[in-house]
Each structure stands twice: as C-alpha cells, then as structure tokens.
C-alpha positions in Angstrom: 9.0 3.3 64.2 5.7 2.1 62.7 5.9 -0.3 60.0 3.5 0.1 56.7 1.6 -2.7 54.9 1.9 -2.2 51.5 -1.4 -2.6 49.5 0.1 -3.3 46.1 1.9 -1.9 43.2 1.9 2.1 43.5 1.6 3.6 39.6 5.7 4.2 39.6 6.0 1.1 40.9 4.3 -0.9 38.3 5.9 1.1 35.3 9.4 0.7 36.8 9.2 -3.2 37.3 7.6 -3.8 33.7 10.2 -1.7 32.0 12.6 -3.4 33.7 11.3 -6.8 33.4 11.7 -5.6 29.5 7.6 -5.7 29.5 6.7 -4.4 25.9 2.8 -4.4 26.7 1.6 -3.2 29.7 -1.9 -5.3 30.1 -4.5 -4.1 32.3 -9.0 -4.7 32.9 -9.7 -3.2 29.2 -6.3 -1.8 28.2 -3.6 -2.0 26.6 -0.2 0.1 26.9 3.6 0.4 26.0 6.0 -0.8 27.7 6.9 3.0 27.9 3.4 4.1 28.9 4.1 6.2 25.8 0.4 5.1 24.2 -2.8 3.2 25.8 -5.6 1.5 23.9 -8.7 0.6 25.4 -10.6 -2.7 24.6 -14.4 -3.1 23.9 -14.7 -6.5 23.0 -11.6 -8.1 22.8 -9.8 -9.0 25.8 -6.3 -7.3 26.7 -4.1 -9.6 26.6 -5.7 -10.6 23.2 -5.2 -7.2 21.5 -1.7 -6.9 22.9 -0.8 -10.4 21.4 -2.7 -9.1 18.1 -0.2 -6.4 18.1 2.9 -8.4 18.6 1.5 -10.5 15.5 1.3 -7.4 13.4 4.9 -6.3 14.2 6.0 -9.6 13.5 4.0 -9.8 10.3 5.1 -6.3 9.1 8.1 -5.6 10.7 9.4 -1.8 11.1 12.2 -1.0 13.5 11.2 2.9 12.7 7.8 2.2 13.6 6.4 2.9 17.2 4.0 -0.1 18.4 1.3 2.7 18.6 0.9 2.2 14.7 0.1 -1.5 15.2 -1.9 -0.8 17.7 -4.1 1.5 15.6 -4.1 -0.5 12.3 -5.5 -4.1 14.7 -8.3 -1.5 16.5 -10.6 -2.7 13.8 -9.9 -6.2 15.1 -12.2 -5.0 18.4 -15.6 -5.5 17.5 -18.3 -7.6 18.1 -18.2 -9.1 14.6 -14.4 -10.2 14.4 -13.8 -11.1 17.9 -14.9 -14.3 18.0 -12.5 -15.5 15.2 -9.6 -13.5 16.3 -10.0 -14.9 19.9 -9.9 -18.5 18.5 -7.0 -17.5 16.2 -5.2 -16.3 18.9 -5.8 -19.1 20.6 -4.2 -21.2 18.3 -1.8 -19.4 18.1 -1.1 -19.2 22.2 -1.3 -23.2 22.1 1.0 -23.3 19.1 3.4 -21.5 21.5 2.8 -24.0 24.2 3.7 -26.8 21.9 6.6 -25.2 21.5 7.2 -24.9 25.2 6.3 -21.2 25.7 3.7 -19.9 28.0 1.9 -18.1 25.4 2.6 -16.2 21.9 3.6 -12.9 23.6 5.9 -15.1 26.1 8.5 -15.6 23.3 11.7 -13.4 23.7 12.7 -14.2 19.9 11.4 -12.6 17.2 12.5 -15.4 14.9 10.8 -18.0 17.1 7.6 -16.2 17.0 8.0 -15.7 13.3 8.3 -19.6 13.1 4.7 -20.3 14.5 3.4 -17.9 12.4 5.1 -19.8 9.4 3.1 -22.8 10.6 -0.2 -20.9 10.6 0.3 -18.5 7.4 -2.2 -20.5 5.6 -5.2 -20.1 8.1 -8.2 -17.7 7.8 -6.9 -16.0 10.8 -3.4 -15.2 9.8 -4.6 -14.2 6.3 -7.2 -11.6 8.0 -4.8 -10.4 9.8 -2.1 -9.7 7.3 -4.3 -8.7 5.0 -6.0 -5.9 7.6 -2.6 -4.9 8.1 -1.7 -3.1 4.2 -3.9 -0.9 4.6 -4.8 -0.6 8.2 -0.4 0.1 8.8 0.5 2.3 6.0 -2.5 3.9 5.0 -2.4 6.2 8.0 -0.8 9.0 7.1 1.4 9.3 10.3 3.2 7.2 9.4 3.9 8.2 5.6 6.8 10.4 6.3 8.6 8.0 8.1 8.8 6.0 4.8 9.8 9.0 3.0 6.2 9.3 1.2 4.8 12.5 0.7 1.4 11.5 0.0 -0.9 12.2 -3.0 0.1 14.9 -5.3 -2.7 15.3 -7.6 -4.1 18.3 -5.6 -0.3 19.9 -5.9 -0.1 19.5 -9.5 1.2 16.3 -9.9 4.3 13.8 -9.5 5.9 15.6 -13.1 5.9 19.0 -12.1 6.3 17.6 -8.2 8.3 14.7 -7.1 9.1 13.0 -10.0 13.0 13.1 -10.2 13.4 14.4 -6.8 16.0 11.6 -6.0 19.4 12.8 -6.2 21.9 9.4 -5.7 20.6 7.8 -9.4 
C-alpha cells in the first residue's frame, strides 16, 4: 500500500482543529473569521491578527452574550484604514505587551474574560481605549441588525409616532 505525504491542513481539517482547540477567530493572510466559519472579514490595512484582537476588545468593552461576534466585527471595520491604523496597531500593541506582563502570550491568548477585562482597566484612560469605546456606541448599536435583538423597534416618526405607536406597549408595569 502506498503511503501519502500530507501537504498540510485540508479546509475540514483546519476548521475541525480550531473549533476544537476552542479557536474564536480564525486568522488568516488578510482575514479574519469565526471560530464557526459563520462570518469572514477581510483586512486592508490592518493586520489579522490585529483586527481579530480589535474585536475581542470590543466584546469585552461592550459585552452581549446575544450578540454574534459578526457585529463587532462590523462596528471595528472602520478601524481598517490608512488613517487609524497606525494608532490602533500601537494600541494594540500595548495592549499585547500588557498581556505579556501579565504572563500571557498576547491579548487574544487570555481564556478569561475577567482577566482581559483587567488590562483593559489598566489602559481605560489611554487615547486608544477611549477611541475604541467610543467608536463602539454607535458603530455596535446603531446598525440596525442588531436593534431587534434589544427589543428596539427603531424610529417611529415616519409611523406616527411613539403616542399613537409604542408608547405603553409594555405589559408587566
């Protein structure tokens, strides 16, 4: 029986071992993906591993159980231009060597949520952190995707209004 080289990682392959590894970013040359190949974001300027640390720090900043990573990953895109990359690649890495003084490999290395949430504690005053949480108000909730999942309806001016429409919908007051 002839034996076969193997040449690498078929497509299955790779998928398998990252969800199994518990992988929640797949990171590839100029993308980014879920750990359940669910979503994909390609990179322009920044570099993977960058915009899938970027997106860790916005779920950590704002964090939603309900909310699919693919709703970070869309209110950071903004974050992928020639203008902001520079300062976002030298806040993130402050933030990756804050996680090596902590004994981590890097910010997206940290299995705990509340360890992760402790460097940002130690940063929340920087420019970085700041432009970054304050990118995320409106770049998270103002797309309307993800409205309904917070149980709001949008505007209702061109519906006649929260009186006639909305007002006392709430039934357990």
């Amino acid at each position: 029986m002839q034996e076969q080289t193997k040449r690498g990682l078929t497509r299955r392959q790779l998928l398998a071992r990252s969800v199994a590894a518990g992988a929640s970013f797949m990171v590839g040359a100029g993308f980014v993906a879920g750990g359940n190949a669910a979503w994909a974001l390609e990179t322009t300027v920044l570099a993977p591993e960058s915009m899938a640390t970027l997106i860790q720090m916005a779920r950590d900043i704002y964090p939603h159980d309900h909310l699919a990573d693919e709703f970070y990953a869309v209110a950071v895109k903004g974050y992928d231009t020639a203008e902001a990359a520079p300062a976002i690649e030298a806040g993130i890495a402050a933030l990756n060597a804050a996680a090596q003084g902590a004994g981590h490999a890097s910010y997206l290395a940290i299995g705990w949520e509340k360890d992760r949430v402790a460097l940002l504690r130690g940063m929340e005053q920087s420019t970085f952190f700041q432009t970054v949480r304050g990118g995320l108000v409106t770049g998270l909730y103002n797309q309307k995707a993800v409205w309904p999942l917070f149980g709001y309806e949008g505007e209702s001016f061109s519906q006649g209004g929260y009186i006639d429409r909305g007002f006392d919908d709430i039934n357990w007051l």
